[in-house]
Legacy VTK file of the C-alpha trace (Angstrom):
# vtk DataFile Version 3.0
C-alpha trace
ASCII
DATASET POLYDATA
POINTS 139 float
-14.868 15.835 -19.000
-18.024 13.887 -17.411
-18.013 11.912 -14.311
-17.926 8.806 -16.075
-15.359 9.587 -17.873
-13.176 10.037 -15.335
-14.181 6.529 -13.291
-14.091 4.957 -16.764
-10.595 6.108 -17.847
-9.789 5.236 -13.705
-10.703 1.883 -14.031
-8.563 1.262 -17.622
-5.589 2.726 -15.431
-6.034 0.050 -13.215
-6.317 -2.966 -14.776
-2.927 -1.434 -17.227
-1.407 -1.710 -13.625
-2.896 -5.393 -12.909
-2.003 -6.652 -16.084
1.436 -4.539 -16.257
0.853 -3.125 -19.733
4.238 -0.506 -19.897
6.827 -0.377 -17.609
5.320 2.518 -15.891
2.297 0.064 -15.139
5.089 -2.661 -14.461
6.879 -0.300 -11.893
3.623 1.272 -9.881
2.580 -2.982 -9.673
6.080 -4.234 -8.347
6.021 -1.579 -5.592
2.405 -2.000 -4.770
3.097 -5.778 -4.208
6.263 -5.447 -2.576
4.469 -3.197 -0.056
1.554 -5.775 0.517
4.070 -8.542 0.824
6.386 -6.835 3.573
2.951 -5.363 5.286
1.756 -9.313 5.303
5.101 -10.361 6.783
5.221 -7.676 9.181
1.677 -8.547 10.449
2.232 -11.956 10.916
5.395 -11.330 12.856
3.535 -8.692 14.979
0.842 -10.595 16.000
2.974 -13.110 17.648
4.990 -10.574 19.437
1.614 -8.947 20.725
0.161 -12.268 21.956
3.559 -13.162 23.693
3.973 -9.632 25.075
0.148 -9.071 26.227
-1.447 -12.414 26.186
-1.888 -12.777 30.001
-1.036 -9.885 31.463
-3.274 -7.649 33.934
-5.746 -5.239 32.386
-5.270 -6.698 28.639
-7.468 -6.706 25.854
-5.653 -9.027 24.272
-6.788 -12.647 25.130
-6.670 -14.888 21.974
-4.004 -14.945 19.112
-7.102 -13.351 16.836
-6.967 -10.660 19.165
-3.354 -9.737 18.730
-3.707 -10.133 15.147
-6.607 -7.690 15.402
-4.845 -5.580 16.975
-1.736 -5.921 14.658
-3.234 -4.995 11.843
-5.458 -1.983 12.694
-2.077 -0.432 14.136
-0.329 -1.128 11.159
-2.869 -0.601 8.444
-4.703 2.454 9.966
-2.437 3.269 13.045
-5.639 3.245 15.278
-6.454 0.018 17.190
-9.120 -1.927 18.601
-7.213 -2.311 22.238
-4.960 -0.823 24.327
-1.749 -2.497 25.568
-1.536 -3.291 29.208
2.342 -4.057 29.042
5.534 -1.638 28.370
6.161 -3.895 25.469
2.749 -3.629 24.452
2.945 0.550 24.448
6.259 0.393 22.265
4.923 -1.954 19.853
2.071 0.188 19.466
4.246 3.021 18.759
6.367 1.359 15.753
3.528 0.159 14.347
2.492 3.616 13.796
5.399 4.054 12.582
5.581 1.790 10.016
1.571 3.109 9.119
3.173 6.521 8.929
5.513 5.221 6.608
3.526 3.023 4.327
1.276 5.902 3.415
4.105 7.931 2.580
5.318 5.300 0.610
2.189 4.338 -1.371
1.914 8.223 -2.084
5.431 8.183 -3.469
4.424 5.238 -5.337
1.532 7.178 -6.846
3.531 10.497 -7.319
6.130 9.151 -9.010
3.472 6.751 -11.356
1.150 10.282 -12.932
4.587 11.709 -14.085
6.073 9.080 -15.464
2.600 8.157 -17.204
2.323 11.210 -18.601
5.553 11.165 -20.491
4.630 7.751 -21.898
1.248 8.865 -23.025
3.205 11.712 -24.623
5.814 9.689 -26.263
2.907 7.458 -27.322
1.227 10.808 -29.240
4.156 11.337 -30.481
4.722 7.823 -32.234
1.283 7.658 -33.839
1.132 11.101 -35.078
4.822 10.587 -36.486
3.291 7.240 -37.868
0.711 9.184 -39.533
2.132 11.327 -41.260
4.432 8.787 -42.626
7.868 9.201 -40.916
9.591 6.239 -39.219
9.029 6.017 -35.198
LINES 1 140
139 0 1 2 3 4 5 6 7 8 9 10 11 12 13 14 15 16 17 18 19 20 21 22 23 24 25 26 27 28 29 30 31 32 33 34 35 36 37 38 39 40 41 42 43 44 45 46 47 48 49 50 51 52 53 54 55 56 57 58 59 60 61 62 63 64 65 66 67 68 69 70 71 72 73 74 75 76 77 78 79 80 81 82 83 84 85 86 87 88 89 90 91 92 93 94 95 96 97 98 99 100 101 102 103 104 105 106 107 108 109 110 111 112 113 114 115 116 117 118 119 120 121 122 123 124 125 126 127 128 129 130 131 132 133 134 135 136 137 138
């Protein structure tokens, strides 16, 4: 199959997810969301415990609320950041948010590995309807 194939059937996979058209679509979008919502929440909440725990403190990095919420987010998104924490608090925080990077990846790849199977067997089901259709038979 050509390159463009591939980015062509790609892109028709993912706007089936966007506009839910099965349930497997349905499924892989609910999760994706519910991911991005709880990441969202999570940031939020983190930033203000980083700016409580390091704004002020001796040796931070952290001297605005955009800088915790800098900092928030690359730890949780990419579990890498732009600072270093000067406080206790600060090194523990930084630690759980790797965590919960750790864990989002794993979950988005669950997300995905469970999606390709489950696809597959509606695509297959789907064959089987049509050619069942063709050749006259009830589905």
């Amino acid at each position: 199959m050509a390159p463009h194939r591939h980015i062509q059937r790609a892109s028709t996979e993912l706007i089936a997810v966007v506009l839910g058209r099965s349930d497997t679509h349905i499924h892989l979008r609910d999760r994706l969301l519910a991911i991005f919502w709880v990441t969202v929440v999570v940031d939020v909440v983190a930033t203000a415990v980083v700016w409580v725990t390091e704004h002020g403190a001796n040796g931070s990095q952290i001297h605005d609320l955009f800088d915790a919420f800098l900092f928030s987010s690359s730890q949780l998104l990419t579990a890498s950041s732009v600072a270093s924490p000067a406080t206790d608090e600060g090194k523990v925080l930084e630690l759980v948010f790797g965590i919960y990077a750790i864990t989002v990846v794993a979950a988005l790849a669950g997300s995905f590995g469970a999606f390709f199977p489950r696809r597959g067997r509606g695509r297959d089901a789907e064959k089987a309807r049509r050619t069942a259709a063709s050749q006259g038979h009830a589905p």
